[in-house]
Each structure stands twice: as C-alpha cells, then as structure tokens.
C-alpha positions as CSV (number, residue, x, y, z in Angstrom):
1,X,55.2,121.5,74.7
2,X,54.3,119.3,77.4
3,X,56.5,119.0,80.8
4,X,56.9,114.9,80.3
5,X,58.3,116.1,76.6
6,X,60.3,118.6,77.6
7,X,62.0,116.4,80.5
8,X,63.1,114.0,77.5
9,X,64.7,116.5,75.6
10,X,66.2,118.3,78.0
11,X,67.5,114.3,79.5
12,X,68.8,113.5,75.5
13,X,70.9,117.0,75.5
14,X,72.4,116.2,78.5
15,X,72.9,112.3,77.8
16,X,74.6,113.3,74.5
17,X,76.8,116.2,76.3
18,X,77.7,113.5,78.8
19,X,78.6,110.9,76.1
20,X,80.4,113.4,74.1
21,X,82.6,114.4,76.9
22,X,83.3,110.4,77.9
23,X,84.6,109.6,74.3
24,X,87.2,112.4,74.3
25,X,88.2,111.4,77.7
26,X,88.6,108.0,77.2
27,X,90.1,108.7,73.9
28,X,93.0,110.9,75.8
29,X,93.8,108.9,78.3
30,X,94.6,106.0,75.7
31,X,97.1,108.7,73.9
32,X,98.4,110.0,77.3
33,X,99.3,106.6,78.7
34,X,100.7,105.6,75.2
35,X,102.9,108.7,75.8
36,X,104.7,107.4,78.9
37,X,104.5,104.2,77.9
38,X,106.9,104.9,74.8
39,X,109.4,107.0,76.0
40,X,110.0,106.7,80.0
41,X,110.6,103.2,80.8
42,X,114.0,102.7,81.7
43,X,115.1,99.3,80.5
44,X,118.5,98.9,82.1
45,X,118.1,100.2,85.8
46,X,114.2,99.8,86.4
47,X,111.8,103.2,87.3
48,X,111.0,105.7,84.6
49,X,112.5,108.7,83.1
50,X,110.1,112.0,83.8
51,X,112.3,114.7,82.2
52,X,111.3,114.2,78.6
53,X,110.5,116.9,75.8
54,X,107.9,117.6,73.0
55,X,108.4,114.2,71.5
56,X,109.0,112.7,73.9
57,X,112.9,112.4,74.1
58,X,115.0,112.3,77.5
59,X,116.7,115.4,78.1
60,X,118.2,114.4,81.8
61,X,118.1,110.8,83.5
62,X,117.8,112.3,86.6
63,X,114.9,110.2,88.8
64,X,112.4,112.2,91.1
65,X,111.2,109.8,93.8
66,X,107.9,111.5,94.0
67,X,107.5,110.8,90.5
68,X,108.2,106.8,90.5
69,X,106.0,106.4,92.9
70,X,103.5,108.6,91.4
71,X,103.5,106.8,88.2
72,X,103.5,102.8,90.1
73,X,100.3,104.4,91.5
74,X,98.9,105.3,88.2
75,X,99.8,102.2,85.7
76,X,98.5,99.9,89.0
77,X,95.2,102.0,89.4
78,X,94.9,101.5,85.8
79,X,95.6,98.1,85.8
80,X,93.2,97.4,88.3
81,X,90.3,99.6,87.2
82,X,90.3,99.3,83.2
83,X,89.7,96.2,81.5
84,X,91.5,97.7,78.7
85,X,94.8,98.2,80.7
86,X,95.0,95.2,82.0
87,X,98.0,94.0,80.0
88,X,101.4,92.2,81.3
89,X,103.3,95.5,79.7
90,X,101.9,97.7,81.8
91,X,102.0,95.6,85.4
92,X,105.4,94.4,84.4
93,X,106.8,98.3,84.1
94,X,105.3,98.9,87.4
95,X,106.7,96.2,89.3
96,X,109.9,97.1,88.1
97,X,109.3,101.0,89.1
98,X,108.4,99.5,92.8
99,X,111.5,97.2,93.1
100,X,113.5,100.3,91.8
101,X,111.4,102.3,94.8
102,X,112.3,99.4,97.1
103,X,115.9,99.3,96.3
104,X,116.8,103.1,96.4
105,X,114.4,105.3,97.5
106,X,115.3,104.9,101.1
107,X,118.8,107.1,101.7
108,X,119.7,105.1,104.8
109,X,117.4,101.4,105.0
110,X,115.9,100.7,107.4
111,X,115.4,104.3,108.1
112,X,112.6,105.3,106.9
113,X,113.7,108.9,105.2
114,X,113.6,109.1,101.2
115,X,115.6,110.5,99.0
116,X,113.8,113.5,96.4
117,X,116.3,113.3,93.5
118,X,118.4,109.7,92.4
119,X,121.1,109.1,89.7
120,X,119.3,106.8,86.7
121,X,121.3,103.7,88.8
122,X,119.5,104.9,91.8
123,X,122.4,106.7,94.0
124,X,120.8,109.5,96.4
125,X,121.7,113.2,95.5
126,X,119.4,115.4,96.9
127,X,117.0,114.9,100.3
128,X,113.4,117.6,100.6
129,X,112.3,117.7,104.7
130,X,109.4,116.9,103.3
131,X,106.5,113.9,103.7
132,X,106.1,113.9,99.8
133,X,108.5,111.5,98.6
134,X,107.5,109.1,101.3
135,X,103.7,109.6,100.8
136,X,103.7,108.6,96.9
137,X,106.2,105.9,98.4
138,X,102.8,104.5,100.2
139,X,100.5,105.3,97.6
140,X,102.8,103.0,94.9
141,X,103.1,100.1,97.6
142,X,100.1,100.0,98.9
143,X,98.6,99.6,94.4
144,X,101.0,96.8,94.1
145,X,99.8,94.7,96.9
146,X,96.3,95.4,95.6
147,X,97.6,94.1,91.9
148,X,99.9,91.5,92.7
149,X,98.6,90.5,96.4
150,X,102.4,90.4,97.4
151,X,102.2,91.4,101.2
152,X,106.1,92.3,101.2
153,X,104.2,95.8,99.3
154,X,101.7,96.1,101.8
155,X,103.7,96.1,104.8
156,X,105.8,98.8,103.4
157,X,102.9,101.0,102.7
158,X,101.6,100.5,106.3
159,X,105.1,101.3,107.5
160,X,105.6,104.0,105.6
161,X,102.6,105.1,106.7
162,X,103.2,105.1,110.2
163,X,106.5,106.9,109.8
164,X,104.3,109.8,108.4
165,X,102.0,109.7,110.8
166,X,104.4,110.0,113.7
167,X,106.7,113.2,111.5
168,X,103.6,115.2,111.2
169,X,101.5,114.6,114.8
170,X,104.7,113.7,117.4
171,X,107.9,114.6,116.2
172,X,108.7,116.3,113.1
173,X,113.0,116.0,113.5
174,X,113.5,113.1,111.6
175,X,112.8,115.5,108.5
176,X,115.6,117.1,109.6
177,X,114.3,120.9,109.4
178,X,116.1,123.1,111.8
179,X,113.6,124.7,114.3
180,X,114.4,128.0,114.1
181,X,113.6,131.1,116.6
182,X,112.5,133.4,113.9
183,X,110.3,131.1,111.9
184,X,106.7,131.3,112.3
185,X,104.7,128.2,113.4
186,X,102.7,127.8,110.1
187,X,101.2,124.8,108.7
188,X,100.9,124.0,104.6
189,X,97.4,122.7,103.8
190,X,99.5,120.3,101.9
191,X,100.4,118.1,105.1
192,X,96.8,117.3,105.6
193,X,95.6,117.0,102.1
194,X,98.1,114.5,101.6
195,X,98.1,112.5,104.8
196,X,93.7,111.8,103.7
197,X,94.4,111.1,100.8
198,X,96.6,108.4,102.1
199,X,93.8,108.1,104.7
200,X,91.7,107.1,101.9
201,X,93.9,105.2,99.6
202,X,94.9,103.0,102.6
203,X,91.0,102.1,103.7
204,X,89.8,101.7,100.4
205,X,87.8,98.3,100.6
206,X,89.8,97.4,103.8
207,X,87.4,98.1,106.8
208,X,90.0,97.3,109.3
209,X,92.6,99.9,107.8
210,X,89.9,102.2,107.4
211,X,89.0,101.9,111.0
212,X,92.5,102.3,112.2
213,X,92.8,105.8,110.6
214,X,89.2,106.9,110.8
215,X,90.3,109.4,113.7
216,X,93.5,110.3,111.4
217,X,91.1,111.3,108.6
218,X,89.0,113.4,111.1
219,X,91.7,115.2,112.3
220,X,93.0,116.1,108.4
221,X,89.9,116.8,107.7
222,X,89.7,119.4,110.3
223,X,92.9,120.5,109.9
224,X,92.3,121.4,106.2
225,X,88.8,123.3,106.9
226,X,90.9,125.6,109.3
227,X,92.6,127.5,106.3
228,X,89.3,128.8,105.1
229,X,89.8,132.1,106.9
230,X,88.4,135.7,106.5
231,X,85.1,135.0,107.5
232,X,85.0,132.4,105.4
233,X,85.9,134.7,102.2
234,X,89.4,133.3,101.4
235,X,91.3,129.8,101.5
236,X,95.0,130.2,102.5
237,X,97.7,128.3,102.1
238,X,99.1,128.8,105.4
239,X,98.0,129.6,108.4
240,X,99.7,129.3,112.4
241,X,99.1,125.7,113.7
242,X,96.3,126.8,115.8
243,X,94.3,127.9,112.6
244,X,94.9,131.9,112.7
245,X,96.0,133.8,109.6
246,X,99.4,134.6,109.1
247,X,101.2,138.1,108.5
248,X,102.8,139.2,105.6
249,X,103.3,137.7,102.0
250,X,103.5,133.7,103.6
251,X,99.5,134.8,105.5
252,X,98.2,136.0,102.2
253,X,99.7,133.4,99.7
254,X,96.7,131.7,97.5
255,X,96.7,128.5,95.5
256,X,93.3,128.1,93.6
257,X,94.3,124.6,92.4
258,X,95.4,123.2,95.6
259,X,92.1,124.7,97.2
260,X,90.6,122.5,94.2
261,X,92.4,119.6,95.0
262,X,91.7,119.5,98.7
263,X,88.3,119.7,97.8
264,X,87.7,116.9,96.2
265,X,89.7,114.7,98.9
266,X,87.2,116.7,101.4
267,X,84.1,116.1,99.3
268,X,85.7,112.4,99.1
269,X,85.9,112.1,102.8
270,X,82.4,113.4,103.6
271,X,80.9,111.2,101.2
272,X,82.5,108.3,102.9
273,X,81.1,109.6,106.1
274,X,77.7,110.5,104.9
275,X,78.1,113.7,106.3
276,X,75.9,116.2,104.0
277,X,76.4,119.3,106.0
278,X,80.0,118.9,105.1
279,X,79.2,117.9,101.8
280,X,77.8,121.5,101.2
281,X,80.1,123.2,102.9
282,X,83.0,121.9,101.1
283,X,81.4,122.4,97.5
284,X,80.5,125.9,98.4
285,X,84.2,126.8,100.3
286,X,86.2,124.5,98.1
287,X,85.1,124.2,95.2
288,X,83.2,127.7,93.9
289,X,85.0,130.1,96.2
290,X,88.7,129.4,95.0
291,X,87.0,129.5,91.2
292,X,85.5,132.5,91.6
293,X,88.2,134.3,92.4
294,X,91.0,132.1,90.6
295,X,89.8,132.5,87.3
296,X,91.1,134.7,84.7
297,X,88.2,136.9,83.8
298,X,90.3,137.9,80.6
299,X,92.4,135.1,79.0
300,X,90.5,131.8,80.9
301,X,91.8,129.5,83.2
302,X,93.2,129.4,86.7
303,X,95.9,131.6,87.9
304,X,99.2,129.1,89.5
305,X,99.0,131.7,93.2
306,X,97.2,134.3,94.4
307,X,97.2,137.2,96.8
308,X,94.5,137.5,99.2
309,X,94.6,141.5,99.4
310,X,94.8,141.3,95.7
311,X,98.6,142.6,95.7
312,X,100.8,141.4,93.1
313,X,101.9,138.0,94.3
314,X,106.0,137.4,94.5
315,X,106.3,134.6,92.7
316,X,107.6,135.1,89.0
317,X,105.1,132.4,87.4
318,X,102.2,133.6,89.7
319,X,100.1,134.4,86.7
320,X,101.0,131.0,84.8
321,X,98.4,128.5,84.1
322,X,99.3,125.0,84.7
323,X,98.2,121.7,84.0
324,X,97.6,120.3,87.4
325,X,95.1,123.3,88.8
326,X,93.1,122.6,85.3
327,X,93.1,118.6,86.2
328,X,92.2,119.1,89.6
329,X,89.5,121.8,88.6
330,X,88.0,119.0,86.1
331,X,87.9,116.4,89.4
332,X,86.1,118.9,91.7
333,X,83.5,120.1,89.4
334,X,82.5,116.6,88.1
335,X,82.8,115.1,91.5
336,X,80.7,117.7,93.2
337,X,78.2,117.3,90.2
338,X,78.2,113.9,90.8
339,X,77.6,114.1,94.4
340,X,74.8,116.8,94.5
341,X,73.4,117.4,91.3
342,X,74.0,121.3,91.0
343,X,74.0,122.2,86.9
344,X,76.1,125.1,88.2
345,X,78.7,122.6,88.7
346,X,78.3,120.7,85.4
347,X,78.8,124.1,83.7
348,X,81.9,124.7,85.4
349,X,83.5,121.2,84.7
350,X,82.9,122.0,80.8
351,X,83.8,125.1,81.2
352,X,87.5,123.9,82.4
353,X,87.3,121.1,80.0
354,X,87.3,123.0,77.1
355,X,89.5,125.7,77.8
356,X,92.0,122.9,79.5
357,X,91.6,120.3,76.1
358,X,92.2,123.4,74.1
359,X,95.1,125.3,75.5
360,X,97.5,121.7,77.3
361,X,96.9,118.9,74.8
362,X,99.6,118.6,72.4
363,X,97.5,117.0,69.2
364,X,100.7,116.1,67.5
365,X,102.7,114.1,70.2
366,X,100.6,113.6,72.6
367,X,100.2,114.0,76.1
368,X,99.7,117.8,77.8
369,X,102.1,121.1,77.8
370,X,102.5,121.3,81.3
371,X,103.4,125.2,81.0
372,X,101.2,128.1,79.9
373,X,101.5,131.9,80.0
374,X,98.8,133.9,81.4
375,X,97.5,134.3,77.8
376,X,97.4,130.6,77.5
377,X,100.6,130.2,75.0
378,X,103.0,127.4,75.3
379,X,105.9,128.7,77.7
380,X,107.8,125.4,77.8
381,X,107.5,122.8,75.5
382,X,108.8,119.8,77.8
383,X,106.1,117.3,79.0
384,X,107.5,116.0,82.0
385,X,110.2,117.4,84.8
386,X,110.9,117.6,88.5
387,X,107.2,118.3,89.4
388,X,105.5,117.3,85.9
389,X,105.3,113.0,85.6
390,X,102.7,110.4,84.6
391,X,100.0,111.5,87.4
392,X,98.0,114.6,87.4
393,X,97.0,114.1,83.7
394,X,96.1,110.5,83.6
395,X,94.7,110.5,87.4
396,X,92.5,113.3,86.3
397,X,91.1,111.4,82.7
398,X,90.5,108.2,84.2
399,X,89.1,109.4,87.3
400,X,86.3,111.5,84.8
401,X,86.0,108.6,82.8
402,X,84.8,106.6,85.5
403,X,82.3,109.9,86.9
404,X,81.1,110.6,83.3
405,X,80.5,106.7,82.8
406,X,78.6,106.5,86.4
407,X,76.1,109.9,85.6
408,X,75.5,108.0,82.3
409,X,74.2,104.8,84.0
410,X,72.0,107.2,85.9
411,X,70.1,107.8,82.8
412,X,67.7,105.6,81.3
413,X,67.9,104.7,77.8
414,X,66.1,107.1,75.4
415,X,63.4,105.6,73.3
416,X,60.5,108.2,72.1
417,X,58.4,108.6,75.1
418,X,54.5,108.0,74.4
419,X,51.4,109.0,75.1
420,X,51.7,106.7,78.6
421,X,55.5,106.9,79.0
422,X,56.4,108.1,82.6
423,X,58.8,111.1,82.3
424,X,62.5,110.1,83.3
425,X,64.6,111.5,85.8
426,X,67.2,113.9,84.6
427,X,71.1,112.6,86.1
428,X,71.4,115.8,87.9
429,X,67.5,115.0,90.0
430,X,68.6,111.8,90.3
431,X,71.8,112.5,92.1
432,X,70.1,114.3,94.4
C-alpha cells in the first residue's frame, strides 16, 4: 500500500470517528437542554428549580444561587453560539433567571455579598464565605449583556468582579470567615481556577477588559501551577499560600476532576498567550498526570478524591464517580487534542466518552445521573440538587460540539485520491 493511500484511509477513519462522535453530541445536548427546559422554569417567581428527580419532577423549591447563575450562563452561551438555540423561549427564561439574580441574590444591596440558598420567592436562608455564588453571579451578567447589549448587566458583572478581586488579593473579611489561630494558611486551587475563568469570560472579544485583568490572569495562573507539588508527581488540592505542601489529611487531599478542570482553563489561558512551553506543561501536569492516577483500573472512570500517599481518603463518597470529573475529563482531552495534536489525547477523550455516555445518560428521561458507585451503578436517581444544575453537562456537550466541529473543518473532503492526488493532512498533523 502506498504512503499517499495509506494517509487517506487512515484521514477517512478518523473523519468518520470524528463525525460519529459530533452527531451523538449534538444529539444530547438537544435532549439535555430539552430536559431543563421542561421541568425547571419557574413561571410564577422567575429563576429555575434545580432539585428535580428521574422525570424530572420538583422534589424541593429550594433556589441555589450558584445554580441560577450557572444556568443564565448556559441558555445565554447557547443562545449566542447555536443558530439552533436561538429562540425567544430560551432568551426569555434567561432574562427572567437574571432579573430574579438581580432582585435577590444580594443578601444586603448594595453590598455586594450573595446569598447560597433562597426560598422559591427569593428570601435569603443560608450564606457560604465563599466567592462561588458571586462568581457565577458575574458569569450570568456579564452573557446577558453580550445577548441583550443591556449595559445595566455589564456593570454588574464588572462590579461583581471587582468585589472578588479585592476578597481574594486585599481583604478576605467581607466573607465573613473567622481567622482563626489554629487554622492553617491554605489556599483551594478553586480560588484561582475560578477567578481565570472569569479572567477569560470577562476579556472574551473585549480587548480593553482583557487588558485590565491580563496581570489578574497571570497571577491565577501561577497561583494554580503551584499545587503541582512532589516534584512534580502529584496535583493537590491545597497547599500553604506560599505554595508548600500541607500536613495531614487537608496536604494530601486529591481531586482528579478539578485537576482536569483547571486544565483546560490553563491550557485556555496559554493558548491565549501563545505560550507553548506552558502549553506542554499543562497537558502533561494537568491533563495526563491526574488521569493516570485517577482512573479506576478496574471498574472505569475517575475516582470523586484521592489520597496522595494512597491512604484511604476520609470522605464517604471518595470512590464515587460523578458526572462533572467525566465532563471536564471530555473538555481536557479534546481541548488538548485540539491544541497539539497528540493521538494519545484523542484516545483518552473516547475513552471517557464512552464509558461517561454509557454509565450517566438516562436514555429514558433524559439528561445524566449525576451519581455513580464505584462500580458505575446508579446511586441516586435525582438529576439535579444543591451542586448538580443545568451546567456541567450542557457546558461540556456544546463546548465538544464546537471542538469536534472545528477538527472536522481541518480535514479536507474525501474524494478517492488519484494517481496525481497530493496526500492530505491528517487533523491531528495539522494541528500541529
């Protein structure tokens, strides 16, 4: 067989694996959005309802902040970036989730605190001294100025934004978390994961924003790659705010799907930067590292924690598998195949596909079991909660849609070549 031949073939198997892939995808996302689209509108008050069951039914009316603006964010960013989303329906039901967000979130307007849990009328019941509520607050705001162009949205996100800003890097108090003389100075990579990704939500197409927090994303940056410790043999979850490791169960503590997560906002940011020694790095620390030892090398997928020592982890559910390490997984490997070409990393984002489309997606009411035991059987049967909401799923489908549609572009059409036909380029040679 000749070399020109075999390139062809081995260009149609991938073309069709590709193809394949961005049918089902497209296809779920359809059924997922459906989903939330059915059952969690709330008609009266304005926001959604995110505890539903199996079928969808609403079994508290309970509203999670973090969720509302979670899922403006998603129906906006579909809204915007799918011709086939674009319907009234679908802005509508996130304007009113904003103006519910603009009403209540807030626990004492104008200061800039949010609540984490509201009645279905939208009175406070429980604050977190967290960021979170406030940074999905940003995240919803800053889509519905970019659907509606209303700048009343935008200068919320912005000054949201720079209420964040000024908790995490001057003066944390306004969370209200005691400081405490026993408790050890410890960082969550979760601060800085989140703070780029608002980093990169807020610059997106806006080169002044993006010049205002280009330092900000630096610093995140660098403040994420600082829980890669161990010689560069383990990613923590914590570490001591000058980037040592940490004693005892809170040094060790693993999180393979946050690893995951971060590094596809890393990869993200480096790409932005055009910054390919980062590039690798982060693929290689990231992205294989927290695979190789995350996944279950009997029963598949990711485990939820880890220890680093390889001591049985504290937390009950530690050997759970849950739906957002498995969408984040799918991100990583299809971003960093995107980005560099490696096969290695194709293999691994079909490798989570299939054991993720196989074991979460509920075939006969749609959208995913959020839930798993190690062995990969349904442990609850709800398909939204506290933590669970319109996001990880659909952020993760139409964010692969839009990869798996770009690596197909890459790839000429595929008539027969002849005797004189120039071989074609393979996606993965012509990423590189």
């Amino acid at each position: 067989m000749s070399g020109g031949l075999r390139v062809w073939q081995d260009m149609d198997k991938e073309r069709e694996a590709l193809q394949a892939w961005k049918e089902r995808v497209e296809q779920e996302l359809d059924r997922v959005v459906a989903f939330w689209m059915e059952h969690s509108h709330d008609q009266e008050h304005g926001g959604f309802f995110t505890c539903l069951g199996r079928d969808g039914q609403v079994y508290d009316d309970l509203k999670y902040v973090w969720l509302q603006g979670r899922q403006v964010w998603m129906y906006c960013r579909l809204y915007r970036k799918f011709e086939r989303f674009r319907s009234p329906e679908l802005l509508d039901s996130a304007k009113a989730g904003g103006e519910f967000l603009l009403r209540f979130a807030r626990v004492a307007p104008p200061g800039k605190k949010c609540a984490f849990v509201l009645t279905r009328d939208g009175q406070p019941i429980k604050v977190q001294r967290t960021i979170f509520s406030e940074c999905f607050y940003t995240m919803a705001m800053n889509e519905l100025w970019r659907v509606t162009g209303e700048a009343r949205y935008q200068n919320e996100a912005v000054g949201m934004m720079d209420q964040i800003v000024y908790w995490v890097r001057e003066d944390p108090s306004g969370l209200g978390r005691p400081c405490l003389p026993g408790a050890p100075a410890s960082e969550s990579m979760a601060v800085p994961m989140m703070l780029l990704n608002l980093v990169d939500q807020l610059g997106e197409a806006d080169e002044e924003l993006a010049g205002t927090y280009a330092e900000l994303g630096d610093w995140c940056a660098q403040r994420i790659l600082q829980h890669v410790q161990r010689d560069g043999q383990a990613v923590l979850e914590n570490v001591s705010e000058d980037g040592g490791e940490l004693s005892g169960c809170l040094g060790r503590h693993q999180n393979p799907g946050h690893a995951l997560e971060a590094g596809w906002f890393l990869l993200r940011h480096a790409i932005r930067k055009g910054d390919p020694e980062l590039r690798a790095r982060v693929i290689d620390k990231f992205l294989l590292l927290p695979f190789r030892s995350g996944w279950d090398p009997d029963h598949g997928g990711l485990f939820y924690f880890q220890d680093a020592d390889g001591l049985c982890p504290t937390q009950l559910e530690w050997a759970m598998k849950l739906w957002w390490p498995h969408s984040e997984a799918m991100i990583a490997f299809l971003m960093g195949y995107s980005d560099s070409g490696d096969p290695t990393l194709l293999h691994l984002f079909y490798q989570v596909a299939e054991y993720t489309f196989r074991q979460f997606r509920d075939p006969e009411h749609g959208e995913w079991f959020g839930y798993l035991t190690r062995e990969g059987k349904v442990a609850l049967t709800i398909k939204g909660g506290p933590f669970k909401g319109c996001f990880h799923v659909p952020r993760c489908l139409a964010m692969c849609e839009e990869m798996l549609g770009a690596l197909l572009g890459r790839l000429a059409p595929a008539p027969s070549p002849g005797p004189g036909c120039p071989a074609a380029v393979p996606a993965r040679q012509a990423a590189k």
